[in-house]
C-alpha positions as CSV (number, residue, x, y, z in Angstrom):
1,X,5.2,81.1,41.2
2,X,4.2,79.8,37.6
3,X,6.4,82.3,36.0
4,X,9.1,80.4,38.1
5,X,8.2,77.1,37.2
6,X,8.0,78.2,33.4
7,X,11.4,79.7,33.8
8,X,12.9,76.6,35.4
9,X,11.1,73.9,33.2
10,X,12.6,76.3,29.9
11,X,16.0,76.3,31.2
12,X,16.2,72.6,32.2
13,X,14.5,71.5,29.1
14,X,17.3,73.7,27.1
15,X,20.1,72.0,28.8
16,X,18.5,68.5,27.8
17,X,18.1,69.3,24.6
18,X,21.7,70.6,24.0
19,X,22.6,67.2,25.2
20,X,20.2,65.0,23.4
21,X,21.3,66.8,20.1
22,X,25.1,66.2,20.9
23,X,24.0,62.7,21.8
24,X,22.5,62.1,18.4
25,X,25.2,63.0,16.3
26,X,27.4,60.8,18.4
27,X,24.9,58.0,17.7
28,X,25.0,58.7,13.8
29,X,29.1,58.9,13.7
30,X,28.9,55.4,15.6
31,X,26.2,53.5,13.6
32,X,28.5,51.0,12.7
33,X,30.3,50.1,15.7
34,X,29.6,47.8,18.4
35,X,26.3,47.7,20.1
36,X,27.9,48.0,23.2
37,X,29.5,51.2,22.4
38,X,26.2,52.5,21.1
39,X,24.4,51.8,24.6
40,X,27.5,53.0,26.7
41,X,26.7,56.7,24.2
42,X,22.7,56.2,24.9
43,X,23.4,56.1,28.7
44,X,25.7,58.9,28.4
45,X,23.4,61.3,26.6
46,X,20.6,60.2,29.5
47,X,23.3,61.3,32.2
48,X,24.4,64.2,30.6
49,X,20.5,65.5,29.4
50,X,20.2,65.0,33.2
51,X,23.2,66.5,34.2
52,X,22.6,69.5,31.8
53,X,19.5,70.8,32.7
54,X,19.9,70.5,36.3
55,X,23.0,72.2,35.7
56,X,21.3,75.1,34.0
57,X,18.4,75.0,36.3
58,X,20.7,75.4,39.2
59,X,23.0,78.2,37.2
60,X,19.6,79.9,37.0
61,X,19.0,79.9,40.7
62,X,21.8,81.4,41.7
63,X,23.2,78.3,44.0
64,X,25.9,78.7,45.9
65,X,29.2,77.3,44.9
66,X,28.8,74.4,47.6
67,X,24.8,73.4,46.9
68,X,26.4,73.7,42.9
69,X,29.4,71.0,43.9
70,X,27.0,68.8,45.6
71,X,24.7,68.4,42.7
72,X,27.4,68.3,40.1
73,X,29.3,65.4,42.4
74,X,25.7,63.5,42.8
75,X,25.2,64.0,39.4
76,X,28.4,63.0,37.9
77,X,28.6,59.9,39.9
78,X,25.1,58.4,38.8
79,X,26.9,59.1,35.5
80,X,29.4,56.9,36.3
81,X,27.7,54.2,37.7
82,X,25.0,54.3,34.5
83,X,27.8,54.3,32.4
84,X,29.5,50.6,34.4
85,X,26.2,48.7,34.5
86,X,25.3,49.6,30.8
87,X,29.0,48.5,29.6
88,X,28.1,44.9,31.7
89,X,24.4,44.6,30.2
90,X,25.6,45.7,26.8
91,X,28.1,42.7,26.7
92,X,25.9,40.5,27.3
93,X,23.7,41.5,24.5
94,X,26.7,41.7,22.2
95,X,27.6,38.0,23.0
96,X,23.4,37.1,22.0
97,X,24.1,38.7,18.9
98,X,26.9,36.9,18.2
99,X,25.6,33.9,19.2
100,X,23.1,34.6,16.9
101,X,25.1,35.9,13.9
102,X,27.5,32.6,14.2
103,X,24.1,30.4,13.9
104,X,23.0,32.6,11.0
105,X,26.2,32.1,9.5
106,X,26.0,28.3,9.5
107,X,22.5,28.3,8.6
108,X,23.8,30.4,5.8
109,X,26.1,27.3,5.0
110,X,23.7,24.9,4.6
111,X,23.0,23.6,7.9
112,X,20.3,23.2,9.9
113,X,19.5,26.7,12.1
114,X,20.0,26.3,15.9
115,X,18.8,29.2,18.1
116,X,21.1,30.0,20.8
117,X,19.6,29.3,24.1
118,X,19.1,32.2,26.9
119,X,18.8,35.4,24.2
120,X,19.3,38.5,26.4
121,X,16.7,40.2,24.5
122,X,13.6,39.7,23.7
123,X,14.3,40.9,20.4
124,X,17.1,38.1,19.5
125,X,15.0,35.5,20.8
126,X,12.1,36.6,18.8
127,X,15.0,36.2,16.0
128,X,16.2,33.9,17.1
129,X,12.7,31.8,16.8
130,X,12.0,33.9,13.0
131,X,14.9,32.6,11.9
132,X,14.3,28.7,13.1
133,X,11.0,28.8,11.8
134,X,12.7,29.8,8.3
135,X,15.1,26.6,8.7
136,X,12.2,24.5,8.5
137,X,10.2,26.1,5.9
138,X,13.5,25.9,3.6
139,X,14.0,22.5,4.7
140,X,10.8,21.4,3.7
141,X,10.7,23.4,0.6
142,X,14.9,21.4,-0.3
143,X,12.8,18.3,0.6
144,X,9.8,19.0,-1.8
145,X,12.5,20.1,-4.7
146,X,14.4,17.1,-4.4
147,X,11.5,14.8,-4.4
148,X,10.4,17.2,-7.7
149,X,13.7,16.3,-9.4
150,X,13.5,13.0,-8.9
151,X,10.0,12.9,-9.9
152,X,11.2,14.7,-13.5
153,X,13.9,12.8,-13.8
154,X,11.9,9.1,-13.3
155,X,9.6,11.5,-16.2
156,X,12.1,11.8,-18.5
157,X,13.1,7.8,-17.9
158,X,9.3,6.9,-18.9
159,X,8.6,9.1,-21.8
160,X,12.0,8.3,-23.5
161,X,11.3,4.6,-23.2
162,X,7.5,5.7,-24.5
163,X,8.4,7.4,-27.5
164,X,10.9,4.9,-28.6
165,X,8.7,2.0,-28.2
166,X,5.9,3.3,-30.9
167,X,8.0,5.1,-32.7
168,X,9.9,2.0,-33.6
169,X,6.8,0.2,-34.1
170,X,5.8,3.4,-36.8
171,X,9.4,3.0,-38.6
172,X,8.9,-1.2,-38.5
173,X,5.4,-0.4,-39.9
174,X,6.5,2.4,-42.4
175,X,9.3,0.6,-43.7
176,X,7.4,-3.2,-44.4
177,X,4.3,-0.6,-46.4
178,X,7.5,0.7,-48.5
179,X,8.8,-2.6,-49.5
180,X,5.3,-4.0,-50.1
181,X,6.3,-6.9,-47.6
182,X,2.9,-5.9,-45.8
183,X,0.7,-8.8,-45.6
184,X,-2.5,-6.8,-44.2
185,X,-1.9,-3.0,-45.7
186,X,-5.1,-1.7,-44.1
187,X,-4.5,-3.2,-40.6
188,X,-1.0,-1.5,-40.9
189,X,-2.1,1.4,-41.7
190,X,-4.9,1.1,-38.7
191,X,-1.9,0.4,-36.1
192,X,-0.5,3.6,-37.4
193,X,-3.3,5.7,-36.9
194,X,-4.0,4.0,-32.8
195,X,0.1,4.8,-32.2
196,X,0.3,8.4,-33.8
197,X,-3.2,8.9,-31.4
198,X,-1.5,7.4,-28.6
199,X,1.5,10.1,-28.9
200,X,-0.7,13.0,-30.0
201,X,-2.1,12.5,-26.3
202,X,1.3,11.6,-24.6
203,X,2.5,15.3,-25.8
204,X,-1.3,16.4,-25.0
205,X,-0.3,15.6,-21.7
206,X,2.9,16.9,-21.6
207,X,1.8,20.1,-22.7
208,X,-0.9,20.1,-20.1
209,X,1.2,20.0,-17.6
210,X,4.0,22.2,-18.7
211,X,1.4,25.0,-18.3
212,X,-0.2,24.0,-15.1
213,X,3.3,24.0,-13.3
214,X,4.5,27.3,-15.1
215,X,1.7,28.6,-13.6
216,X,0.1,29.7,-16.8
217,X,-3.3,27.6,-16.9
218,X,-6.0,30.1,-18.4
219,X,-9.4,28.9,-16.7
220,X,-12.7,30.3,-17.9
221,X,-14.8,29.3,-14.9
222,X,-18.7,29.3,-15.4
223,X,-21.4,28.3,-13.1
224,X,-22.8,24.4,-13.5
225,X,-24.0,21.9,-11.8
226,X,-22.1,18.5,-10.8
227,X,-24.8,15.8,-11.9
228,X,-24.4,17.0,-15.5
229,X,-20.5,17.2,-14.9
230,X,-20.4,13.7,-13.7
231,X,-23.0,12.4,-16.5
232,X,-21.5,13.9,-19.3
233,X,-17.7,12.2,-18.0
234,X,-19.7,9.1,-17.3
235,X,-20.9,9.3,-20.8
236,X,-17.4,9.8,-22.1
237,X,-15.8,7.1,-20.5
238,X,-18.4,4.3,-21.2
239,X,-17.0,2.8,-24.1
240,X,-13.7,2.1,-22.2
241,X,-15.6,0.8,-20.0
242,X,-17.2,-1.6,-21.8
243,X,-13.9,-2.4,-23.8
244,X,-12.4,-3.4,-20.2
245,X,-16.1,-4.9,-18.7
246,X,-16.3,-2.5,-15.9
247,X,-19.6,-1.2,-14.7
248,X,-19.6,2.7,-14.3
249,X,-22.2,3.8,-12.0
250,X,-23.4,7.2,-10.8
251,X,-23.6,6.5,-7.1
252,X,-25.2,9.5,-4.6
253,X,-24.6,12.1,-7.4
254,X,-26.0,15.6,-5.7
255,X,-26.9,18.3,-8.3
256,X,-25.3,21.2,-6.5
257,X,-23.7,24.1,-8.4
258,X,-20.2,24.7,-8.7
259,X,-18.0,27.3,-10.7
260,X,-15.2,25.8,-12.8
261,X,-13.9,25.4,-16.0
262,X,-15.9,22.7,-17.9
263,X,-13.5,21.9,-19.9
264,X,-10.7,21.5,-17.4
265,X,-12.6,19.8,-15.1
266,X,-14.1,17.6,-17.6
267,X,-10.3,16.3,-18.2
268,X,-10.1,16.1,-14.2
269,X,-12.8,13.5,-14.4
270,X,-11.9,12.0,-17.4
271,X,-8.2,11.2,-16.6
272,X,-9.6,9.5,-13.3
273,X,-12.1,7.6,-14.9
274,X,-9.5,6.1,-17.0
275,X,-7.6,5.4,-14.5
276,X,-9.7,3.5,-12.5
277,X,-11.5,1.5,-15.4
278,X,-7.5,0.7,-16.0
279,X,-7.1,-0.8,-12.7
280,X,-10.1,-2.1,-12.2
281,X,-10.4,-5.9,-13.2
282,X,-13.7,-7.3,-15.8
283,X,-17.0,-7.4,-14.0
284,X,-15.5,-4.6,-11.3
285,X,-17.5,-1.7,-10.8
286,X,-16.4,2.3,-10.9
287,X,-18.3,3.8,-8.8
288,X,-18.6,8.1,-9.0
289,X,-20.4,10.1,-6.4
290,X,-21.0,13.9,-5.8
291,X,-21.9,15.3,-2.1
292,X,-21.7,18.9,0.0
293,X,-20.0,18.9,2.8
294,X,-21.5,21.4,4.8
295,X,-18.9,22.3,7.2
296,X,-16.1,23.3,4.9
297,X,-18.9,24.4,2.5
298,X,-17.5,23.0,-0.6
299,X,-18.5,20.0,-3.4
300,X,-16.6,16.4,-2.5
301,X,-16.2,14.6,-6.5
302,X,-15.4,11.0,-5.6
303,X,-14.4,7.5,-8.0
304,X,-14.2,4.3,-6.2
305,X,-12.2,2.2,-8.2
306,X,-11.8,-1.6,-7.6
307,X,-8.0,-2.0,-7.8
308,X,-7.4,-4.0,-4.6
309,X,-6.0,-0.8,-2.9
310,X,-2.6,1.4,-3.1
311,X,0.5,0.1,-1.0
312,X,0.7,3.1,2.0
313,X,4.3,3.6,1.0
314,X,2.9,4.8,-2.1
315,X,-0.3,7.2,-1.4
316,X,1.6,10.1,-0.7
317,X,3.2,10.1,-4.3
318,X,0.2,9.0,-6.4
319,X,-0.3,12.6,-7.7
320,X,3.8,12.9,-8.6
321,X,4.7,13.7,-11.7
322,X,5.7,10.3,-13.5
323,X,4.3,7.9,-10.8
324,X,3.0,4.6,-12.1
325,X,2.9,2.3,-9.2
326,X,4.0,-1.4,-10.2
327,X,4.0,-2.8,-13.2
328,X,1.1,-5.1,-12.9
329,X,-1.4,-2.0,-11.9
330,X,0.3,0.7,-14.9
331,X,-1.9,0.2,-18.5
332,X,0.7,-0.2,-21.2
333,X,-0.6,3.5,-22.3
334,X,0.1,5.1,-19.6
335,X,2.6,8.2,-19.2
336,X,2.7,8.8,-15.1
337,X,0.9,12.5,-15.9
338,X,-2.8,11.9,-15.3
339,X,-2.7,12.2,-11.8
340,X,-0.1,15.1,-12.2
341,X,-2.7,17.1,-14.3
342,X,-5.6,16.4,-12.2
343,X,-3.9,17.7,-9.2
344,X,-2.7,20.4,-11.2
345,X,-5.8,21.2,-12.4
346,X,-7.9,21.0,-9.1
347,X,-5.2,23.1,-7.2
348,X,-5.8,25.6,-10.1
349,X,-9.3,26.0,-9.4
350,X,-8.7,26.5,-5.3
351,X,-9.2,22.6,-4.5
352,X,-7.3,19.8,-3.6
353,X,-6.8,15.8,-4.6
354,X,-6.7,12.9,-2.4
355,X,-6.6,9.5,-2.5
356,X,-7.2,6.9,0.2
357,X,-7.6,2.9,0.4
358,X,-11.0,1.6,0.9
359,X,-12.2,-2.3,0.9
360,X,-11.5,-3.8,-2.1
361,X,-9.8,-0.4,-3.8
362,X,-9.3,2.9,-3.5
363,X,-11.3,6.4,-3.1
364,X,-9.8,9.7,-5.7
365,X,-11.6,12.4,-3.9
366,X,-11.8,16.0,-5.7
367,X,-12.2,19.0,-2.9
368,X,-13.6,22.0,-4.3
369,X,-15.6,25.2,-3.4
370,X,-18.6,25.0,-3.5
371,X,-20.5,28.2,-5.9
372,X,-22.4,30.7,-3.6
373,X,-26.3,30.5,-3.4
């Protein structure tokens, strides 16, 4: 009895396999025909593995010619009906795809993708949804590089009209100290020195920033702790202060350890110290705190400022490349890259920059990891 089942299961799985094989180099020679055609083969080869072995099987047996005509008949019609209702399904998935392919192309175009509704697949709609979701991340990215080029292009606006303005000053200067028409030499030659400084730091700055958005910002992180961060910026930017009769004040300043570059983040402080001594009127106060935030487990660098606050039209491009607000809150010295390089140079180190309005000003707060115990 086994040695009849063995026979039977070798002969039927011999005829299946004759017809899978056949079935396969069908599929190869059709690979770039229509999908429809391709399933129409695949339900073909099912029919005729099918029809094959039970063929052979029955060949085997011995049947008689009448038992052999019933199961050929029964056989070959199933393969005629597989054969109809995979010719209607595979239609239907062939209109999907086009469906889908004519979206594709128009998305290809330029506009906006649209996934066709009722995908006969699950695979198109799960396309379908990959390629929308691609849409909107390329829509987003065409926003962010238009806002970008407008952002270089106000740049190039400012630093032109920068550049000029002292270096005409310098050639006014240079040229009264070469006819002797000077009436104070040395206080010229003081003015000099405070504009060539001032456009030493404008292309500083530039530089700066050229490297942070190529990407190419060497950082020599080391581990320190905030309160000497803050106290050594604090320290830097107290004569401004007192030029400008702000109060600077260490407010809340935690001495919890973080790993950065000292340097880099020194600048970080520094450019927003200047900035809000800048904006803040005499007698304001600066106020610069350091805290943990436990649940995101990093180090939260804060400067109040007393600038009356920031228009909410504007907040979301204070860290833009070239953004100076109005007039009346921009210092006379200022290039639009400060905020550029400090975002620049927090995102470098893992964190992030915000800003937000508070009463009577506004809050730069610095996000950034804090170093593990």
């Amino acid at each position: 009895m086994v040695r009849d089942l063995l026979v039977i299961a070798a002969y039927a799985a011999v005829g299946a396999a004759a017809a899978g094989l056949l079935g396969a180099v069908v599929l190869r020679l059709l690979r770039h025909r229509s999908v429809t055609l391709s399933l129409a083969v695949v339900a073909g080869v099912t029919v005729a593995a099918m029809l094959a072995g039970t063929l052979s099987v029955a060949w085997a047996m011995f049947l008689s010619e009448h038992d052999l005509g019933v199961v050929t008949t029964v056989c070959a019609i199933a393969g005629v009906v597989s054969l109809g209702v995979t010719l209607l399904l595979g239609r239907q998935v062939v209109a999907g795809s086009r469906a889908l392919a004519e979206a594709a192309r128009a998305f290809g175009d330029g506009d906006a993708f649209a996934a066709p509704a009722g995908a006969p697949t699950a695979e198109l709609a799960d396309l379908g949804r990959q390629l929308a979701a691609t849409s909107a991340k390329l829509a987003t990215s065409r926003e962010r590089e238009r806002a970008l080029e407008a952002s270089r292009r106000e740049l190039v606006a400012w630093i032109s009209h920068d550049l000029r303005t002292p270096l005409a000053g310098l050639r006014a200067m240079t040229e009264a100290l070469e006819d002797g028409i000077a009436p104070d030499p040395a206080r010229y030659h003081q003015q000099i020195r405070v504009e060539v400084d001032r456009l030493s730091d404008m292309v500083g700055d530039l530089f700066e920033l050229s490297r942070i958005q190529a990407g190419v910002l060497a950082l020599s992180p080391m581990r320190m702790s905030v309160y000497d961060l803050v106290g050594d910026a604090i320290a830097g930017a107290g004569l401004l202060a007192a030029e400008h009769g702000v109060r600077l004040v260490g407010d809340g300043v935690e001495p919890i350890p973080v790993e950065v570059d000292g340097r880099e983040m020194t600048r970080v402080l520094a450019n927003l110290l200047t900035n809000a001594i800048h904006r803040t009127p005499a007698d304001g106060t600066v106020a610069v705190s350091a805290r943990r935030d436990t649940e995101s487990d990093s180090v939260v660098l804060s400067v109040t400022d007393g600038c009356g606050g920031i228009p909410p039209d504007d907040l979301p491009r204070v860290f833009d490349t070239g953004w100076r607000g109005t007039g009346a809150r921009t210092p006379p010295a200022g290039a639009g890259l400060g905020l550029a390089i400090v975002r620049g140079i927090v995102e470098a180190h893992h964190g992030r920059a915000a800003v937000r309005n508070v009463p009577g000003g506004c809050r730069f707060e610095v996000v950034l990891p804090a170093a593990p115990s």
